[in-house]
C-alpha positions, -999 to +999 in steps of 0.1 A: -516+154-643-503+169-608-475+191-611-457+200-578-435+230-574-421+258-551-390+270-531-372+256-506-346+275-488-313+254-472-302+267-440-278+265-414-246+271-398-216+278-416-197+246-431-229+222-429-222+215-460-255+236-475-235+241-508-221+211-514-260+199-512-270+224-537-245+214-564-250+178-562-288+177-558-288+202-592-258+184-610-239+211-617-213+238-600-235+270-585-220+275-551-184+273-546-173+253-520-143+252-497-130+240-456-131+278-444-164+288-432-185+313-443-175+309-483-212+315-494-217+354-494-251+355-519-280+333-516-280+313-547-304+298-570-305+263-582-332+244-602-340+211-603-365+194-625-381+164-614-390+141-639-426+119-631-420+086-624-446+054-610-456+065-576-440+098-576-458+132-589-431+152-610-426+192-602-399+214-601-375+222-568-356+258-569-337+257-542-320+287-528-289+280-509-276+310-477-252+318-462-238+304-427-262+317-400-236+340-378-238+364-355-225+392-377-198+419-363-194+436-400-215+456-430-205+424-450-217+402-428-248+420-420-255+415-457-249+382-455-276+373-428-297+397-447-293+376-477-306+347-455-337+365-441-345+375-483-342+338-489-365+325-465-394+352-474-423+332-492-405+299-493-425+269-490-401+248-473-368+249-449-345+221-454-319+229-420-290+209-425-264+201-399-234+185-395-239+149-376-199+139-375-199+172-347-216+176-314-247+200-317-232+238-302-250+266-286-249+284-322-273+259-333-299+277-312-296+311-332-303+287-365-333+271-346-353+305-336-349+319-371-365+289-384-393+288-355-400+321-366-407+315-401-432+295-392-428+272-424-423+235-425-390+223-420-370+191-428-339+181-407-310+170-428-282+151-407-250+158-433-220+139-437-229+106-422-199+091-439-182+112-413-198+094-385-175+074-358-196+042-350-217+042-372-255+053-385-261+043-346-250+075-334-277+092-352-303+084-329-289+103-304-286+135-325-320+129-340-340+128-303-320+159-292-327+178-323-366+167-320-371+185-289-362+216-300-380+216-328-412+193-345-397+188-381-421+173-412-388+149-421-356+140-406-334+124-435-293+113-430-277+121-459-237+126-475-240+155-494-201+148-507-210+114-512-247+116-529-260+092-501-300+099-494-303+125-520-329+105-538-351+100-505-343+137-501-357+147-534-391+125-530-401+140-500-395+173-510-414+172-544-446+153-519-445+183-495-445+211-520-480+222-533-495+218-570-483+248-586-467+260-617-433+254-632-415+290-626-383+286-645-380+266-681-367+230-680-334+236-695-323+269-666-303+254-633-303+295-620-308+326-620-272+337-619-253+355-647-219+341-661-200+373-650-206+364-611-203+327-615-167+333-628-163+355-601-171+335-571-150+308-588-120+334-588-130+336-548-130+302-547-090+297-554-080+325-532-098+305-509-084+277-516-045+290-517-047+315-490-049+311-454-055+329-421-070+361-427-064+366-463-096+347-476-120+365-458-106+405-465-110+394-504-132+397-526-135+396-563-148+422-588-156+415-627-146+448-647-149+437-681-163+404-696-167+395-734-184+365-743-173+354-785-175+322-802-142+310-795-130+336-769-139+351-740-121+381-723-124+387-686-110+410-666-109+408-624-100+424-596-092+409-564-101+434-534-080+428-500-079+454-473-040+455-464-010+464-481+010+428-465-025+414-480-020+424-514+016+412-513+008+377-503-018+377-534+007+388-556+033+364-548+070+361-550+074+376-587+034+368-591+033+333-588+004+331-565-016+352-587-004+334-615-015+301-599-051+316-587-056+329-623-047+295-638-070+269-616-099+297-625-092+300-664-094+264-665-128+259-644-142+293-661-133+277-700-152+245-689-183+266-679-184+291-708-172+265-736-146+287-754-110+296-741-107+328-718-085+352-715-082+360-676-069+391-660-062+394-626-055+428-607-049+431-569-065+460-554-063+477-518-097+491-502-089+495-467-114+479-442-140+476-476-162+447-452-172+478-430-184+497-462-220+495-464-219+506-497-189+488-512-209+455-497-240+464-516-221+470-550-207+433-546-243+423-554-248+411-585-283+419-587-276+455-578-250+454-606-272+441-632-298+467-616-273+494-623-261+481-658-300+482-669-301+520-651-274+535-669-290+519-703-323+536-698-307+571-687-288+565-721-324+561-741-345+590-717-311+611-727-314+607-760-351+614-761-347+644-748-312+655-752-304+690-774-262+692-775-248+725-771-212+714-787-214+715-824-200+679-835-177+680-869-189+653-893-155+655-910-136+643-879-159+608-875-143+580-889-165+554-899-150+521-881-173+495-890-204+489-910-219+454-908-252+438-917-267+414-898-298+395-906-332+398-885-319+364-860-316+367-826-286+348-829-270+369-850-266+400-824-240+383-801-217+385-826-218+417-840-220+432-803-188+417-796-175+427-835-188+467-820-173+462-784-139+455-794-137+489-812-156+504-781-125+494-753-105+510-776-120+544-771-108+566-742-136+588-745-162+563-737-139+544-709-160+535-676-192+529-699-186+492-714-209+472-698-235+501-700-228+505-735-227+467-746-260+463-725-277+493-748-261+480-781-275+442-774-312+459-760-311+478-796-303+450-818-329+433-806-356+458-809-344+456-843-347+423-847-385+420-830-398+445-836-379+462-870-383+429-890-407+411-868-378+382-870-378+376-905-348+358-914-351+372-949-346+408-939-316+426-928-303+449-903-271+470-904-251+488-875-224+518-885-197+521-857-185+558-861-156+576-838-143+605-832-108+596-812-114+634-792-149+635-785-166+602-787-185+578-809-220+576-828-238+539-829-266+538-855-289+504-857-307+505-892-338+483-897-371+474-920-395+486-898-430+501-906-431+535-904-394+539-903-376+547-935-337+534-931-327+561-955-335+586-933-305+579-911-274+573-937-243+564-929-224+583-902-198+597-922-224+611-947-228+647-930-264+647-928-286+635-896-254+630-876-268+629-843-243+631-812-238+650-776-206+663-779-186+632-769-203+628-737-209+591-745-229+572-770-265+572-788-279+541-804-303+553-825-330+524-838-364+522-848-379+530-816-375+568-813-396+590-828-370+622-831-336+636-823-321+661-821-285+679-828-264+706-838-245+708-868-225+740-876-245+760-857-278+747-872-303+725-852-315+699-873-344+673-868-343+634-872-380+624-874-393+590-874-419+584-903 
């Protein structure tokens, strides 16, 4: 049976309404959306799945919505047109949408050459119809000028805001993409992690309840997020560029940030399904859009990039680390002990059960999401490979600290070849491995040896 699948990249000027589109053609809340132009920052990834039905092939759409197409005059928005060009590389189709309630401008031209050069088949999508004075008959007009400047596969009038021509929309797209495999499983709408979603909805009320040049000096930084069962804990700050900025965030007595933290707490809880505890900081970075490297730290991908980075300099530290600080046993305290059995499900929770002892620790401050990123990766080495996911097997994790100098994480498990009494308990005395505070080893079944100093004596931890 033909499957049809492949990407199709919305473009077009800022406040087309390309957002709007992705969030009611997936169903859910990717993009935020507001009047101002230029809300979209990050091209975003939404999936839709296309069920088969008579006289329609089925597939799978992953759409990527841009940001407006501007002539940019600042690092941020040079990122932001970058982040359009990265979009449109190997898409199979262009979906330009435009505004038909406004007259078509001279910007419109910059839109149409970056599409002519990509060369790839285009639909034109005349958005917000329900806007139009007089009528569907004012789209012929728009639709002959718009044809001369460019030979487009389909032209479709559509309400994004209203879900007008969406269905015509999605049947031609699904006939025009090529047979080809279903990239993403049926039950993922995108690629984007929690942590930015929550922070683009932050955006979205400053947006919303600020005005003039406020919206677009701010931005919106997640410094700690902890996902529980029933709770999840976030922590945010809000970026301007001015003093008088900051002040109008703030509020009279806080009110305004009280008000933006609200609206997003209650949006945030109905995406994460627990309650959440927001925090809300306002920060000054002075001119921070002209920072080429502040723009590319906003990225989420470069944040998860460096999250994973600062994980595997943990384990090639570890591997090869040999402390030079002795490290008293009789000054760890052992803070938790906790068995867990071989599930996948079962990490979550005892990462968060180990990460609420971790914030507490100054010595380790800065490293949180690096450290809850190593914790989870080791778990779950456990749980593969240790006990080849055998429900009936366990796994324990000691949580030892030393309030001066730092704190020792050791992941116990079944595995072949690796005896679980060779590491006791941290408080034991023995096999203590650590670096002298500098941060934190998780040790698990995966390394073959370790090394550390204990009163002067260099002692050996070897897998067997």
């Amino acid at each position: 049976m033909a499957f049809h699948s492949g990407f199709v990249c919305i473009l077009g000027r800022p406040n087309a309404g390309k957002s709007t589109l992705l969030n009611a053609l997936v169903g859910e809340k990717l993009a935020i959306v507001s009047p101002k132009p230029q809300t979209t920052r990050n091209r975003i990834l939404g999936i839709i799945q296309v069920p088969r039905q008579k006289g329609r092939v089925g597939g799978q759409v992953v759409l990527i919505d841009t940001p407006g197409v501007h002539t940019p005059d600042s690092s941020l928005g040079k990122k932001m047109m970058g982040e359009v060009r990265e979009a449109m590389e190997g898409c199979d189709l262009m979906l330009l949408i435009v505004d038909a309630s406004k007259k078509p401008r001279p910007d419109d031209q910059t839109v149409l050459e970056i599409l002519k050069r990509s060369k790839t088949p285009a639909f034109l999508l005349l958005n917000k119809i329900d806007l139009l004075r007089g009528g569907k008959s004012k789209l012929l007009p728009i639709i002959a000028e718009y044809s001369k400047l460019h030979t487009f596969k389909e032209v479709i009038p559509l309400s994004a805001r209203k879900h007008e021509g969406l269905d015509l929309l999605i049947d031609k797209v699904i006939r025009t993409l090529p047979e080809g495999p279903r990239y993403f499983p049926e039950d993922q709408l995108t690629d984007q992690p929690t942590r930015f979603m929550a922070a683009e909805i932050i955006r979205e009320q400053v947006l919303m309840e600020t005005s003039e040049e406020v919206p677009y000096a701010t931005t919106v930084v997640i410094e700690q997020f902890e996902e529980g069962k029933k709770l999840t804990r976030i922590a945010a700050a809000i970026y301007c560029e001015r003093e008088g900025q900051k002040g109008i965030l703030v509020g009279k007595g806080g009110q305004m940030l009280k008000k933006i933290g609200t609206a997003a707490r209650l949006q945030i809880e109905e995406m994460v399904g627990t309650k959440v505890f927001l925090e809300l900081f306002v920060k000054v970075k002075s001119d921070w859009r002209e920072s080429h490297e502040f723009v590319e730290e906003l990225d989420w991908r470069w944040q998860l990039e460096r999250l994973a980075g600062s994980a595997r300099k943990m384990a090639d530290d570890a591997a090869s680390f040999v402390p030079t600080v002795d490290f008293d046993a009789d000054k760890l305290i052992l803070k938790l002990n906790v068995k867990l059995v071989a599930d996948k499900n079962a990490i979550d929770p005892v990462v968060q059960q180990v990460m609420k002892i971790v914030v507490q620790m100054k010595s380790v401050a800065g490293k949180e999401d690096a450290i809850e990123l190593a914790l989870t990766e080791a778990l779950a080495n456990a749980v593969v490979h240790g006990a080849k996911a055998d429900p009936s097997k366990v796994i324990e994790c000691d949580v030892a600290c030393d309030e001066n100098r730092g704190m020792l994480i050791v992941v116990r498990d079944p595995g072949e070849g690796f005896d679980p009494d060779s590491i006791p308990s941290p408080v034991q005395g023995k096999n203590l491995y650590s670096n002298g505070g500098r941060g934190i080893y998780l040790i698990n079944q995966l390394m073959d040896e370790v090394k550390f100093l204990k009163n002067g004596a260099e002692i050996h931890m070897i897998k067997r």
